[in-house]
C-alpha positions, -999 to +999 in steps of 0.1 A: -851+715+253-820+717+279-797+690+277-795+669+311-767+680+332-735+656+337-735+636+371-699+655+390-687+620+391-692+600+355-674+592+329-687+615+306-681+643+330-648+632+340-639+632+299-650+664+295-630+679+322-598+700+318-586+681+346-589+648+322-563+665+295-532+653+313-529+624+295-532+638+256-507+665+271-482+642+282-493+619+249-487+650+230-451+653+247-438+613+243-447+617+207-424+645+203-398+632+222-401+599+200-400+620+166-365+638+182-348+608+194-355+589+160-365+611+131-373+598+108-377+558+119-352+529+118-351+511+092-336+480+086-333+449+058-368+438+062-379+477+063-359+481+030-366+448+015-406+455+019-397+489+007-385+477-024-412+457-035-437+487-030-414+505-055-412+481-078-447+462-076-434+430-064-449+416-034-434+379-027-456+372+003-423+366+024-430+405+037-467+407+045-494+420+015-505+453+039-468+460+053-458+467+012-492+483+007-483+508+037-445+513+020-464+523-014-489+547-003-461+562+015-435+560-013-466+575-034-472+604-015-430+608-014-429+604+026-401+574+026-406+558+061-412+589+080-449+583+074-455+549+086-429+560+117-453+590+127-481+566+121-469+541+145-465+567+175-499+585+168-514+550+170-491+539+204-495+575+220-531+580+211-543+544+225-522+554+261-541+583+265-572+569+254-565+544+283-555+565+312-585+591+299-612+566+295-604+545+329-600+580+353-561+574+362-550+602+387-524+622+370-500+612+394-503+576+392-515+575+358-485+598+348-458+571+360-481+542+345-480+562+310-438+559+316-438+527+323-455+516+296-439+537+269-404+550+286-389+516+298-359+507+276-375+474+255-407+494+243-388+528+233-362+515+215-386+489+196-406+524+186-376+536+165-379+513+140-404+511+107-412+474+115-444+452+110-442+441+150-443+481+162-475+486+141-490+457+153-478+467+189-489+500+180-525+493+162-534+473+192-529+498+214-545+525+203-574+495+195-574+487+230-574+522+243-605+530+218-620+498+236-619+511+268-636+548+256-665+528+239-672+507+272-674+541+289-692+559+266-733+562+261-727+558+227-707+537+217-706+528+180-682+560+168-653+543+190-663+510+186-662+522+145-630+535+151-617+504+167-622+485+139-594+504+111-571+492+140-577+458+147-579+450+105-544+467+104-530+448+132-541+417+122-532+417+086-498+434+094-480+401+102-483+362+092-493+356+129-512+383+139-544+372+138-544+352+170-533+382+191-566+403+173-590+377+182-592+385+221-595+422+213-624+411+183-642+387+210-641+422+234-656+447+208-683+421+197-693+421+236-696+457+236-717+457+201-742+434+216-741+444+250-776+449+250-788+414+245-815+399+262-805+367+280-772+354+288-774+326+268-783+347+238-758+373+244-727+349+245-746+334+210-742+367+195-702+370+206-692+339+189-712+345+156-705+380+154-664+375+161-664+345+140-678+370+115-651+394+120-622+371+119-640+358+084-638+393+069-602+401+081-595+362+066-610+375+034-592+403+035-557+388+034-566+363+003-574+392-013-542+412-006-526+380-009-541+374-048-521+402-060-490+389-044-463+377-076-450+343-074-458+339-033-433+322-016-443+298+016-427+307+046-424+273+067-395+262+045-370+284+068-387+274+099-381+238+084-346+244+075-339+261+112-353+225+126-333+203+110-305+218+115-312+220+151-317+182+151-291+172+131-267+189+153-290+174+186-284+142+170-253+145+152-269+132+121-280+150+090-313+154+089-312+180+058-319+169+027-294+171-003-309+194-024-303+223+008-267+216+015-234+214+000-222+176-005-192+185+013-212+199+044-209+174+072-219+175+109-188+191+123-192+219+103-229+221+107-226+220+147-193+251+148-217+272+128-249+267+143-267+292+165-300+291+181-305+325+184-306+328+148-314+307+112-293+331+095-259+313+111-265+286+091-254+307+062-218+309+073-208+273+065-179+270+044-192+247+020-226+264+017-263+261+026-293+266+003-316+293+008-352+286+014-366+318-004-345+325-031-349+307-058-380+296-050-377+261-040-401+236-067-428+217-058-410+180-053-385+199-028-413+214-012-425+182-006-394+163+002-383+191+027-416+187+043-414+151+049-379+151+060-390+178+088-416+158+100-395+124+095-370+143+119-399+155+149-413+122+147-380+099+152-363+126+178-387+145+194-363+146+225-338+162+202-368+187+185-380+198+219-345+203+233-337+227+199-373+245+204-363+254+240-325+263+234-346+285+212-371+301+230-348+310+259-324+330+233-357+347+225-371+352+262-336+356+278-312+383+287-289+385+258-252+376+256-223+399+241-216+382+216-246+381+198-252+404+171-264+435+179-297+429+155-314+405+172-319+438+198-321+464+178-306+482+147-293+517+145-292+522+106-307+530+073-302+500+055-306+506+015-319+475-006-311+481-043-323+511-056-341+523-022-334+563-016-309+571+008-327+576+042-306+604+061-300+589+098-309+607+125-271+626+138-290+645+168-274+647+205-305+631+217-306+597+196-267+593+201-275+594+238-300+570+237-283+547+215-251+546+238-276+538+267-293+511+243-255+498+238-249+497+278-281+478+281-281+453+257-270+426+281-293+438+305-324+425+315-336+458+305-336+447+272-349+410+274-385+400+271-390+383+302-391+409+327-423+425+309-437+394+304-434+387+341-451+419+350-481+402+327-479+372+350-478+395+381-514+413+366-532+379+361-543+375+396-556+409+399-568+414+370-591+384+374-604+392+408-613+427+389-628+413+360-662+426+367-649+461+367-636+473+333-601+480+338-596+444+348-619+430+318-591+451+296-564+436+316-574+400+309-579+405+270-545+425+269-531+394+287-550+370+266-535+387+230-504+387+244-498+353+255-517+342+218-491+358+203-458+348+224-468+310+230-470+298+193-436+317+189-414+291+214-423+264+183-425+288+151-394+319+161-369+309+132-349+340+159-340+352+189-350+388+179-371+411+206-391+427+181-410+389+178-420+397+214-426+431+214-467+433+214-466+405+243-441+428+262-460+462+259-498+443+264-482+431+298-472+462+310-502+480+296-526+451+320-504+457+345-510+494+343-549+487+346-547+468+374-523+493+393-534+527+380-573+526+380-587+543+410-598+511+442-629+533+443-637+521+404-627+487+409-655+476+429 
């Protein structure tokens, strides 16, 4: 029996078309240019530190379950960061192409849309490091670029298969991941049960089945987590971070003994603190205690929690005015005179007996890094210019939402913002990386709402 000819102009024709390779040819050549400029992947403390504890089997739950799994199966097979690197650019560079392929960009257009997306100075320096927050950029991407193949496709469960590998990395990658999964979870549910009957049934099958998902990825964390050794809770640095921030709002100290030095007053405390980073709090003279290590006991657990809350509820003025000195450090253009690392870092950090990770010494990083040094006070390199351009797709992207590059818009724009918001009252930091999914999702919606033919948009 003859197979039925391809329509000239669908989808499946389009894909199959040599004029439809542009985007795996230029994906082909970003990834290359990546692997040059940064051979073989940044990697800094919490690279190391998670490195480490993949070496030596001692996951503390400070460094996510999955990011030490990825460190051992790549210490196992000898590859030291330069798999997990490689991994996070096939992931990024195969979920662009995926987009521009699946959604018919014209190769001019979608050409300039690709370098927007991946060549502007925020995203490509955030690629050249081995971090959780550039898998989870990357895992998303390539999820959301498999999402817009399976909506295209007649068959749709091999992408929609292949979606999944992607989201259950991303969202078990980082303590706050999850929420920036579920919009892309809600999205492949829709397109698994797109042929319900009845509208009403339909939207029933969405919820159960994505409540389903986020169950199993839920699951799958407690059971990563159960082989974690002596897990240490996070929210005591965040708690820490507070407090000081009050204390110096209020000039009263709001930190219980147990954390500071008797001598530590308020004067002190205020010449020391930052709010661009918990870690200044460490340069006090007389000494501050750190959250993590040792492991604080139960009864200070508990204290520290009700003196944080004792804090928020007597000054919330003073809380609030902390959270947002915060959160524009974090959103803002960067001063000089903050450390280079809440941008970037352009090392091989070593944490106890790690190998030695050769940097890269080419012509082609040094340029770039002088470049990242001219631009670090730049808007260039702060968040909020990409996260405007998210702000600028809204509109469009919702008067497109029937069509589906404006349905992809929304959810990129819906992860994003579920991932950025929470941050402006949990960042302990001012570092970019935080923001770095919520940068490259708005650019990517964006993209769909600029680059996708008017012709397929009605």
């Amino acid at each position: 029996m003859d197979r039925p000819r391809l329509q000239p102009g669908s989808a499946r024709a389009y894909a199959r078309g040599p004029h439809a390779r542009w985007p795996w040819w230029l994906a082909l050549a970003g990834c290359a240019l990546d692997l040059a400029a940064f051979w073989p992947g940044q990697v800094s403390f919490d690279a190391a530190y998670a490195w480490w504890q993949a070496r030596h089997g001692a996951t503390l739950g400070v460094t996510p379950a999955a990011f030490v799994l990825g460190w051992r199966v790549s210490d196992w097979l000898g590859a030291g960061p330069e798999l997990l690197f490689t991994a996070q650019l096939l992931l990024f560079w195969s979920g662009l192409a995926l987009l521009a392929q699946s959604l018919r960009w014209p190769a001019a257009r979608g050409a300039c849309a690709l370098a927007g997306i991946a060549l502007l100075p925020l995203p490509w320096l955030l690629r050249s490091h081995v971090w959780t927050d550039v898998g989870l950029l990357a895992a998303l991407t390539c999820a959301l670029g498999l999402l817009a193949r399976a909506q295209q496709a007649q068959r749709r469960w091999p992408w929609l298969a292949a979606a999944l590998p992607c989201l259950a990395w991303a969202a078990l990658l980082r303590h706050n991941a999850l929420p920036a999964s579920v919009p892309l979870l809600g999205y492949w549910a829709a397109l698994a049960v797109s042929g319900a009957a009845g509208c009403r049934r339909r939207w029933l099958r969405i919820v159960a089945l994505t409540g389903a998902l986020l169950l199993a990825l839920a699951g799958g964390a407690r059971v990563l987590d159960a082989g974690t050794q002596g897990r240490v809770p996070l929210w005591p640095s965040l708690a820490q971070f507070d407090l000081a921030g009050i204390s110096v709002q209020t000039q009263r100290m709001w930190l219980p003994a147990f954390m500071i030095d008797p001598r530590l007053d308020i004067a002190e405390l205020t010449r020391v603190f930052r709010p661009w980073s918990n870690l200044s709090l460490f340069d006090t003279r007389h000494g501050m205690r750190s959250p993590f290590e040792p492991p604080l006991t139960r009864a200070e657990l508990h204290e520290l929690r009700h003196a944080w809350l004792d804090a928020i509820s007597n000054h919330p003025a003073a809380w609030l005015a902390h959270r947002w000195r915060v959160t524009r450090a974090l959103v803002g253009t960067h001063r000089a005179d903050w450390p280079v690392e809440l941008s970037y870092v352009d090392a091989q950090v070593r944490y106890r007996d790690t190998p030695v990770v050769a940097p890269n010494r080419g012509w082609l990083h040094r340029l770039l890094m002088q470049a990242a040094a001219s631009l670090r006070t730049t808007p260039l390199l702060a968040a909020w210019p990409y996260l405007l351009t998210g702000l600028l797709a809204l509109a469009p992207a919702w008067r497109r939402r029937r069509h589906p590059a404006g349905r992809l818009a929304l959810v990129a724009l819906a992860s994003a913002w579920l991932l950025a918001l929470p941050l402006t009252l949990l960042a302990p930091a001012a570092e970019l990386r935080y923001l770095g999914w919520p940068c490259v999702a708005s650019l990517i919606a964006l993209a769909l709402v600029l680059a996708t033919p008017v012709r397929d948009t009605r």
